[in-house]
N, C-alpha and C positions, 0 to 999 in steps of 0.2 A: 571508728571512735577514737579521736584523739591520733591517728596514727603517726609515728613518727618518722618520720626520719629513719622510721627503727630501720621515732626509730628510722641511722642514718644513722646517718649518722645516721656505725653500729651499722653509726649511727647506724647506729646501730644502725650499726648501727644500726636503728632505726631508727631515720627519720623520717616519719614520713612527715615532710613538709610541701606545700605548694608552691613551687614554683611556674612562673610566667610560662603562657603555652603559644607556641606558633608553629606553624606548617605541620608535616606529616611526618611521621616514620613507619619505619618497620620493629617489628618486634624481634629481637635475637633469639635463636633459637640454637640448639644441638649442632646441627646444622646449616651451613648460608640458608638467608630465606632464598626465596624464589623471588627473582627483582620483577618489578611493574616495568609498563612497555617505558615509564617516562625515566624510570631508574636504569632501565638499559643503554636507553639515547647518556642517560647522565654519562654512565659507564663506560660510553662506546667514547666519550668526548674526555675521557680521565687518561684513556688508555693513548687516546693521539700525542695528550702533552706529556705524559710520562713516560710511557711504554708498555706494555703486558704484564711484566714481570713483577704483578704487585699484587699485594692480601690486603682485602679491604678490614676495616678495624671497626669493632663495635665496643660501643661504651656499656663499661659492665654493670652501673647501677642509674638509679634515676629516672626520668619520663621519658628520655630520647634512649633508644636502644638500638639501635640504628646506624649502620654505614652512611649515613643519606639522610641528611635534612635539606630540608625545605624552611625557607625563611627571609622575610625582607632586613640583609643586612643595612643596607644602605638607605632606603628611607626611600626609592623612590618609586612604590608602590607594585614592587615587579621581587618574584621571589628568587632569591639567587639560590644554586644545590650545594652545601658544604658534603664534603664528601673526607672522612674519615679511612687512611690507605697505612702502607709500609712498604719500602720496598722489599722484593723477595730475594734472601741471600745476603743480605744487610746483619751486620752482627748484631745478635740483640743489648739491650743496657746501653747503646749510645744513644739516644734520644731520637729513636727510630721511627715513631710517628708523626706522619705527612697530615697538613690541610690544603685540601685544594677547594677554590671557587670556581664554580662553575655558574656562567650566569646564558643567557639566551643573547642571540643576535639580533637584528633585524627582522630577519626574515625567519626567526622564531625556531634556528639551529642554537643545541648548548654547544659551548665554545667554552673552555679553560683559560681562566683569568687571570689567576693568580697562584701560586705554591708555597707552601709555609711548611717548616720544619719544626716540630712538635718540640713540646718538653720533656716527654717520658718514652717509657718503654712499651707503655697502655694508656689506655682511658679511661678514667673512673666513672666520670660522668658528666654531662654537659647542660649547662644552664643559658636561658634567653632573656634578658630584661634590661627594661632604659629604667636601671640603677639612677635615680638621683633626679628621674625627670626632666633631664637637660635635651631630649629630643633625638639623643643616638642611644641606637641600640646593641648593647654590648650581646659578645658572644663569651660565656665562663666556661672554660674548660678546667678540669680537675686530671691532674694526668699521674699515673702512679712511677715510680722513680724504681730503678735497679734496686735500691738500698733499702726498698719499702717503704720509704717514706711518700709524701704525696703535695706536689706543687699546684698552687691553683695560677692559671691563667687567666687575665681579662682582656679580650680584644676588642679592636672598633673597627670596621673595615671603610676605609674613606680615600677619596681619589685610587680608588682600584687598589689601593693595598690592604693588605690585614695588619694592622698595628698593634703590637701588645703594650698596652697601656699600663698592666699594673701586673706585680706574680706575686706571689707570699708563700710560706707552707701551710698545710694544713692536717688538721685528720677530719674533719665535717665542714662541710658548703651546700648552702643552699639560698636561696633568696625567701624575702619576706621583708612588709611593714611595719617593721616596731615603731617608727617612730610617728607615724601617724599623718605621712604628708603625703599619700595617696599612689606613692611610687615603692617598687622594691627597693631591698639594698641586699649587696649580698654578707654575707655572716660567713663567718670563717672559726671555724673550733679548732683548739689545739690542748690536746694535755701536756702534761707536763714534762722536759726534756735535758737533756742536758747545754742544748741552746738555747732554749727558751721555758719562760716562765709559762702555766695552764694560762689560755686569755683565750676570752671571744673577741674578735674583731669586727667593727661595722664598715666598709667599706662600700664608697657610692662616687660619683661621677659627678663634680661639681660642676653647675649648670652655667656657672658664668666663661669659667676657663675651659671647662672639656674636660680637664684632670682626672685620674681617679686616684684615690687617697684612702687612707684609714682615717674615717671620722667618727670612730671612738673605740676606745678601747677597756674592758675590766678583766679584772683576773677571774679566774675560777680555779677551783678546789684544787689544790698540787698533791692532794691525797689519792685523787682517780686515778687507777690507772687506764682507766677508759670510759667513753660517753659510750655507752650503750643504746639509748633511747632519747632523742630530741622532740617534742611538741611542740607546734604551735598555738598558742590559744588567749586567753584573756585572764589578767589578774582586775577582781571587781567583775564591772559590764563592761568597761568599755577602754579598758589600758592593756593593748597588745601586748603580748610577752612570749618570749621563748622557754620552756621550760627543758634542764637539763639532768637526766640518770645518772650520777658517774657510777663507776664500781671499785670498791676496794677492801681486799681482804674480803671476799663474796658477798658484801651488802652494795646496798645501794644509798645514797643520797641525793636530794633533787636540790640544786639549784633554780632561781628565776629570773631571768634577764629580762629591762624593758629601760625606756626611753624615758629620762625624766626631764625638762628643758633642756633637750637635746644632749641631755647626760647620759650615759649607761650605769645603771645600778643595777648588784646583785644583791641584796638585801640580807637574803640566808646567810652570806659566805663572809664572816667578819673576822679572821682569826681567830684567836679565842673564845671567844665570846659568842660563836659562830652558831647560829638558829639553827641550822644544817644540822645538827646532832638530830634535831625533833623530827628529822626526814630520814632517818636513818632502820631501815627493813632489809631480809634476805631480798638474793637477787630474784629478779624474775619476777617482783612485785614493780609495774612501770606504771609512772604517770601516764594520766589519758583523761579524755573528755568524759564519766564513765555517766552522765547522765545528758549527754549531747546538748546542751546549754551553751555550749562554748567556752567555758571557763574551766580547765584543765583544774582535776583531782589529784593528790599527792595520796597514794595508797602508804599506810602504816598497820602493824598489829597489835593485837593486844587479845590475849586468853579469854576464851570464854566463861562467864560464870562457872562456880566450881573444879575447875584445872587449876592447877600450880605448874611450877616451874621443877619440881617435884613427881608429877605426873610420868606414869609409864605412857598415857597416851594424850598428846596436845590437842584441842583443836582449838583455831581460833578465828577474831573476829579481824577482818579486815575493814579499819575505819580509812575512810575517804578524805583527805582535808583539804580545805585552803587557804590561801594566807590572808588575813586580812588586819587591816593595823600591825604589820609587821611580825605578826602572830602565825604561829600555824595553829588552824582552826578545826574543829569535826566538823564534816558538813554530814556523812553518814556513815553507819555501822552495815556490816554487812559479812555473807558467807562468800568467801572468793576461794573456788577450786580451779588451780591455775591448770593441771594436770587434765583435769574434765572439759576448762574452758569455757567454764562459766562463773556469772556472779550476781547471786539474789542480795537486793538491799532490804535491809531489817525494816516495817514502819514505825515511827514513832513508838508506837506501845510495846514495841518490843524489846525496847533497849533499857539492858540492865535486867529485864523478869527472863528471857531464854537465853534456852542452853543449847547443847548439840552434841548427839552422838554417832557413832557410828555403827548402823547393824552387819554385822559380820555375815550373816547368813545369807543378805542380799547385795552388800553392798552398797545401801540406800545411804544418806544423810540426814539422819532424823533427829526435827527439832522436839525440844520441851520446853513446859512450862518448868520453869525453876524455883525449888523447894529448896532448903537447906544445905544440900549438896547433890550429887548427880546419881547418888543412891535413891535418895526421895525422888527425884526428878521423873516423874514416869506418865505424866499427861501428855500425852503426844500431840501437837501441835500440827504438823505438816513432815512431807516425807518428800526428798529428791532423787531419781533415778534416770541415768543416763544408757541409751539403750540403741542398737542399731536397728533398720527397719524391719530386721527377722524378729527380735527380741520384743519389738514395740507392743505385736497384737499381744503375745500373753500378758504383758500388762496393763493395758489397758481393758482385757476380762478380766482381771482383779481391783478395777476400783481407778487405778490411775487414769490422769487426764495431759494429754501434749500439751504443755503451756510452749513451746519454743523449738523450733528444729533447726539446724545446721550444720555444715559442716558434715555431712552423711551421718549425723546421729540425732537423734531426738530426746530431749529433756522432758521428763515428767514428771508430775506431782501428783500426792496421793494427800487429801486432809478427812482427819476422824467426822463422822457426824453428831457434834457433838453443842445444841442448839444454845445451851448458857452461858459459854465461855468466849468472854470477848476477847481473846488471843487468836482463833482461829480467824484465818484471812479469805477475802473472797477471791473468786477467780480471777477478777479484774485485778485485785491491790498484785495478787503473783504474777501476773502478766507485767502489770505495770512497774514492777520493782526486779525484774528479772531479765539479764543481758547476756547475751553470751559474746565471750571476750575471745577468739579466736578470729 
């Protein structure tokens, strides 16, 4: 739902973004995986041109996790093995990561192509996409730096060389379409430094020259001190946008980057005057698709009837928004327990008449009908209990019903029977308003 980057960036990072998929990998584990028969030939053919004495390198976030991809660099229909090394015994922090190509022969033996000398001292993570639609297919690598800082790479592999086309820094990379011309581009996040100003960068692969360039650039918030959580998703129906978490001073604010006549605007983020305050929630509240629509939700709070700011004990409502007319908008109210990992959205009738407390006894989240204040407040509406599958059956001999299980726990609800109050919800409206966010 929404995942980002985380989010990634964090990104968060989280990002979870989509990026461009081709050939195969393996999954890094604790331990070297156990290589396939064709990953061995790869290997056996890594070890002729370089020697033994080498540690294969797996990139630590991202799709490709993997010593070993598989992919057609070169366009001409035949997959070459990028093979991720280091030498061993090599001091570490000189930019100690190898790329070698390996591509097959004739007679269908891999043969070592070529050998490239990396930018960093790791790799963060590797991206594949013909950025900009021009018909070559670039290779992103993201490599992390002695100093902790992190350089992105872009290559092009042509007449048997691997060419670095373009580098920048970075703290988030990923690809994506904002701008709506059917091709990736890659994105490049950066907070704020003492070299440089917060900017999201567009960078893509100009189809006439080959080039690759920053083809646009805006700032973002110099208050973050980090992107936490990146989305991809849609502002309206149909205008691609990047949505960014920063955090500062333990809150969050969202940013939204999109494409406007091949411009980049961030709308929220205007200096003074800056819409970004009206996104402004503790952390750990992160934008996400939270009703799988495709149009990313900016999560905000706000007390439920009868609490104050006064109050020995808060609870409150987490409203849902979006932006529209340059506005940030309700689209829904809702009970979000980040802690439990889930979140029931309120229906219409219930917004502004319920309350919500907590029973100590079971640790349930039980709503009411609201009266005067949360003294009066004593018509119980519905009741939520989160339980593991030892815990489940006695619940469910008291009345409760599994609307949702995940995550090795199960969500239930308990509602009074109580036939003339049109407050009580049906099993369908609980089902259908109820997501678990984990």
């Amino acid at each position: 739902m929404g995942k980002i980057l985380k989010k990634i960036i964090p990104l968060a990072a989280a990002v979870s973004l989509t990026a461009c998929s081709f050939g195969s990998s393996v999954d890094m584990l604790l331990s070297p995986p156990k290589l396939s028969e064709e990953q061995n030939a790869v290997y056996d053919a890594l070890m002729k041109d370089v020697g033994k004495d080498i540690k294969l390198q797996y990139p630590r976030a991202g799709e490709y996790r993997s010593a070993f991809v598989f992919t057609d660099l070169d366009g001409d229909n035949s997959d070459e093995a990028v093979v991720f090394y280091e030498k061993a015994g090599e001091t570490a922090g000189t930019g100690n990561v190898r790329i070698n190509i390996i591509d097959r022969s004739e007679n269908n033996e891999w043969h070592s192509v070529y050998d490239h000398a990396g930018m960093g001292t790791s790799i963060e993570r590797v991206l594949f996409s013909d950025i900009g639609g021009s018909g070559t297919m670039s290779m992103m690598i993201g490599y992390n730096l002695l100093s902790g800082d992190k350089s992105a790479a872009v290559y092009s592999y042509r007449g048997g060389i691997l060419v670095n086309d373009y580098s920048d820094s970075y703290n988030t990379m990923f690809v994506t379409d904002i701008n709506r011309d059917s091709f990736g581009e890659l994105i490049l996040v950066r907070t704020e430094s003492q070299l440089r100003n917060a900017s999201l960068s567009l960078i893509s692969r100009d189809p006439e020259t080959g080039n690759v360039e920053e083809k646009g650039n805006v700032p973002l918030d110099k208050n973050a001190s980090e992107f936490v959580n990146i989305a991809s998703g849609y502002v309206g129906t149909n205008t691609p946008a990047i949505f960014i978490d920063g955090l500062s001073d333990r809150q969050l604010t969202t940013e939204i980057i999109y494409s406007l006549n091949d411009t980049l605007r961030n709308p929220l983020y205007m200096g003074e005057s800056s819409i970004i305050e009206n996104t402004r929630r503790p952390a750990g509240y992160l934008c996400t698709d939270i009703d799988l629509d495709g149009v990313i939700e900016i999560p905000t709070r706000s007390l439920l009837p009868g609490y104050s700011e006064s109050s020995s004990e808060k609870i409150y409502s987490t409203d849902w928004n979006i932006m529209d007319n340059y506005s940030i908008v309700k689209k829904y109210s809702s009970y979000y327990n980040i802690s439990d990992g889930y979140c029931f959205i309120f229906p219409g009738r219930w917004s502004g008449v319920v309350t919500a407390k907590t029973d100590n006894a079971t640790g349930d989240i039980v709503f009411y009908k609201y009266r005067v204040d949360l003294t009066n407040s004593t018509t119980e509406l519905m009741r939520i209990a989160v339980a593991n599958n030892s815990e489940t059956q006695t619940l469910l001999e008291e009345g409760y019903m599994t609307i949702k299980s995940g995550n090795n726990m199960n969500y239930l609800v308990k509602c009074p029977d109580i036939e003339d109050e049109p407050l009580i919800l049906t099993g369908t409206e609980i089902s259908n308003n109820f997501y678990i966010m984990i």
